[in-house]
N, C-alpha and C positions, 0 to 999 in steps of 0.2 A: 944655644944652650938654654934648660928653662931655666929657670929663677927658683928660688929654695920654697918662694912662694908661693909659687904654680905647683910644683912636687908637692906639700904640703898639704894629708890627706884631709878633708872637709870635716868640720867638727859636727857631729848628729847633734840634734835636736834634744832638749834634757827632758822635755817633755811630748810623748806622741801619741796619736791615737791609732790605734791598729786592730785588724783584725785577722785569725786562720781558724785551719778547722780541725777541731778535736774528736778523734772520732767522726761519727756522721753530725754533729753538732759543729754551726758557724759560732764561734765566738768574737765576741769585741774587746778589747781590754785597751787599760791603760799602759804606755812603757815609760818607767822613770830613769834617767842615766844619772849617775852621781860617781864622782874620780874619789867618793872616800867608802865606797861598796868595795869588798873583795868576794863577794858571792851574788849568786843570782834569788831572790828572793819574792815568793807569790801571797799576796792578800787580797780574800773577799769579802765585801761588807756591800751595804748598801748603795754605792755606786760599780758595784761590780768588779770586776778581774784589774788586777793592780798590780804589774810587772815593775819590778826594781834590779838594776842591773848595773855593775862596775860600765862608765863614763867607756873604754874600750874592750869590753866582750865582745865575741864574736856570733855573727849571728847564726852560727853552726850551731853553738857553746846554748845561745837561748830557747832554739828552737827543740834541741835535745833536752832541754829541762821539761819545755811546754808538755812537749810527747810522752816523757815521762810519768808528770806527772797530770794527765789528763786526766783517768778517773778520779781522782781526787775535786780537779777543776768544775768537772760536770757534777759530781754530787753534793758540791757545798753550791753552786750557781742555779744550780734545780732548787736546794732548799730555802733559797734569799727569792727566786721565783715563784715559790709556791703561797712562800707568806706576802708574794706582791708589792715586794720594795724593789727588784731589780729593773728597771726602764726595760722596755722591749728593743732590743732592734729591728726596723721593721724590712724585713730582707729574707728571702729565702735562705731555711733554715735556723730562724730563729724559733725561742723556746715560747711556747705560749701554755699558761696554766689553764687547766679546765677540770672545776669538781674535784681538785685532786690530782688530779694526774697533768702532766705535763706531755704536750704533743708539739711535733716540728712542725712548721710552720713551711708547706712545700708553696711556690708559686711558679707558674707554667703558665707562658706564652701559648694562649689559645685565639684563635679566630671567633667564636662567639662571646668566648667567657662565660662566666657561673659563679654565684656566691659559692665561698666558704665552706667548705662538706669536711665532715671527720671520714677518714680511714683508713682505719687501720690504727697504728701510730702519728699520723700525717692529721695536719688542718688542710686539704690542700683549698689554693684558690687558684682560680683560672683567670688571667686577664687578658683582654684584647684591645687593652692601648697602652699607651706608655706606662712603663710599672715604675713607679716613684713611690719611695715610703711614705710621704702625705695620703697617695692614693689607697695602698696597703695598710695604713696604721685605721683610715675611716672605713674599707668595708669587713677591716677585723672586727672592728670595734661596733658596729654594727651588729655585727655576727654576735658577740658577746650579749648585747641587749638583747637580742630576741631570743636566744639561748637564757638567757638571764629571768625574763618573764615566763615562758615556760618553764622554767624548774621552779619557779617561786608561786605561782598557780597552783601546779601540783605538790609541792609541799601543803599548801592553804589549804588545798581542799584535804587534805590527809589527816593535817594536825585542828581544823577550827573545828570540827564536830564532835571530835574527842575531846575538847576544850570547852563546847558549848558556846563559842564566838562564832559571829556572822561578820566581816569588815565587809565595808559598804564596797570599797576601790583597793585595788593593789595597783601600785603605782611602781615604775624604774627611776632609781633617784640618781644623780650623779655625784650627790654630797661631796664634799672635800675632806668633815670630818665624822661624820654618821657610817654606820652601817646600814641601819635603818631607824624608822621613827613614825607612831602610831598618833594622830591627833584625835581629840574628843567626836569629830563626826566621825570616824569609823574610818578614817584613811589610811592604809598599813601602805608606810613606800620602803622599798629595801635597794640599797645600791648596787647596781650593777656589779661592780669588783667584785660580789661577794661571791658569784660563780664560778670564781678562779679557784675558791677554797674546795676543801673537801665537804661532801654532803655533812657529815655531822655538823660541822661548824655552820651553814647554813641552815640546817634543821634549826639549831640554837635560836639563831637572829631571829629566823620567821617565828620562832614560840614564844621567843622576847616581845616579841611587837602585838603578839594577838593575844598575850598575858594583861598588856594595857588595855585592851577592850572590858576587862572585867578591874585591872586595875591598874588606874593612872598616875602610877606613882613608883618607886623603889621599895615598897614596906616589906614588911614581912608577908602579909598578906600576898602580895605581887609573887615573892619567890615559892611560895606555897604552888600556886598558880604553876610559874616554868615547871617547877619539879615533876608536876603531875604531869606535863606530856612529857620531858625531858629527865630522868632523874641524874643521868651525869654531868650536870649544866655547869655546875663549879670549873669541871674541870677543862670542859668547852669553853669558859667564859675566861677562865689562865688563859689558855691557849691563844684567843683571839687578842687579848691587850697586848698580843705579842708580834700582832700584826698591824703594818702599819694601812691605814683607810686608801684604796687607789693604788 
């Protein structure tokens, strides 16, 4: 005979890490169990998808919620994405921002391998050795810089002559808390992350930085300067204190 003990179903975890898939999007989230919840309830903020659920729901009971409310899930975790506070996962079918837009992140066991290509809606990357998110998170991130300097190139050369600015260097910065930053020899560096935004918002930073070539300061003068390649820069400039750097 077993014991009350043995019979006694296993208590879960109050705190787990999990992940399924919504729609064609892999999500990751958190799941919180608490015995003083009587509903199932979803929050996202800057660590992403946050599952709270009565200590014995069933996992029928959760995953009918998730389903349900999945467009909601993808549209607020796309916009924590976009302004590049959500961590990536780095795993087939995660979300990667680019310029604006947001594209899945396909990876595929290939015998040669290949960087990083857009298409279609897809980043795909081909790999042909062991696929480990360390490996996946350095030839994204790769991808992003090179991607990064090309668009920031081609902005430069768009906005300096309508400006009347020459910078000596454009540089890829990895700052922790800049966007970018223009020093007195002519050096415009702009951070990588800023690629993930939409072109406006990068148009902004690159006229911010090359407005310092003529003035090296906050004056009035300086925003006279932005206005003239950018005139909706206020509103660009809201927009980004709204994003956090990285």
């Amino acid at each position: 005979m077993m014991s009350p003990l043995s019979r006694a179903k296993p208590v879960p975890p109050a705190v787990e890490q999990r992940s399924l898939q919504l729609s064609d999007k892999h999500v990751s989230y958190t799941l919180k169990r608490s015995g003083k919840r009587r509903s199932i309830g979803l929050r996202i903020d800057e660590r992403g998808l946050t599952v709270s659920m009565p200590l014995c729901a069933s996992e029928q009971w959760l995953h009918s919620v998730l389903q349900d409310k999945a467009s909601w899930v993808l549209d607020k975790l796309e916009s924590w994405q976009v302004a590049g506070v959500i961590p990536v996962v780095w795993q087939d079918g995660a979300s990667i921002p680019f310029r604006g837009e947001v594209f899945t992140l396909r990876v595929v066991p290939d015998l040669f391998g290949a960087p990083p290509r857009l298409q279609g809606e897809n980043l795909v990357l081909q790999l042909h050795r062991a696929i480990t998110e360390q490996r996946i998170e350095k030839l994204v991130s790769q991808w992003y810089r090179e991607q990064a300097l090309q668009v920031f190139e081609e902005c430069v050369a768009h906005f300096a002559p309508l400006m009347g600015v020459s910078p000596r260097v454009i540089r890829v910065s990895s700052a922790r808390t800049q966007w970018g930053s223009c020093s007195a020899r002519g050096v415009v560096s702009l951070n990588w992350h800023l690629v993930k935004l939409s072109l406006p918002l990068i148009d902004y930073v690159v006229i911010h930085e090359l407005a310092h070539l003529k003035e090296m300061n906050h004056s009035a003068a300086f925003w006279r300067v932005v206005e003239s390649a950018c005139p909706d820069y206020r509103e660009l400039r809201r927009q980004l204190r709204g994003i956090r750097v990285g």
